[in-house]
Steps between C-alpha positions, in 0.01 A plus 500: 500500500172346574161656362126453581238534295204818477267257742740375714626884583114589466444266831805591659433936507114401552397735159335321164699303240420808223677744750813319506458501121480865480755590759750224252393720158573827712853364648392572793652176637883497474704222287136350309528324215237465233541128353291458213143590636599408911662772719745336742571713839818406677364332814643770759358788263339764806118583419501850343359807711146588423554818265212661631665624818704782568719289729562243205615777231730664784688145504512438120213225452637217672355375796719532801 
């Protein structure tokens, strides 16, 4: 499996390097891995829904 980093998944969903950080330490991405202090995202991770919306609890947090 390949992985990105927090900035390179940061530029890819267009949101800051600290959310990708938090959405990592609240598993909100699927298959992360924590190594030492770096989260690595598997490169075809999908962007998690914005939890703020009623649309994105209906489909479980993931963005579809």
């Amino acid at each position: 499996m390949e992985y990105i980093s927090c900035a390179e998944a940061a530029e890819k969903w267009g949101i800051s390097e600290r959310r990708v950080q938090k959405l990592c330490e609240g598993e909100r991405i699927l298959d992360v891995v924590k190594f030492g202090r770096v989260w690595l995202i598997p490169k075809d991770a999908a962007k998690p829904a914005d939890g703020r919306t009623k649309a994105a609890k209906q489909v479980g947090g993931m963005h579809v």
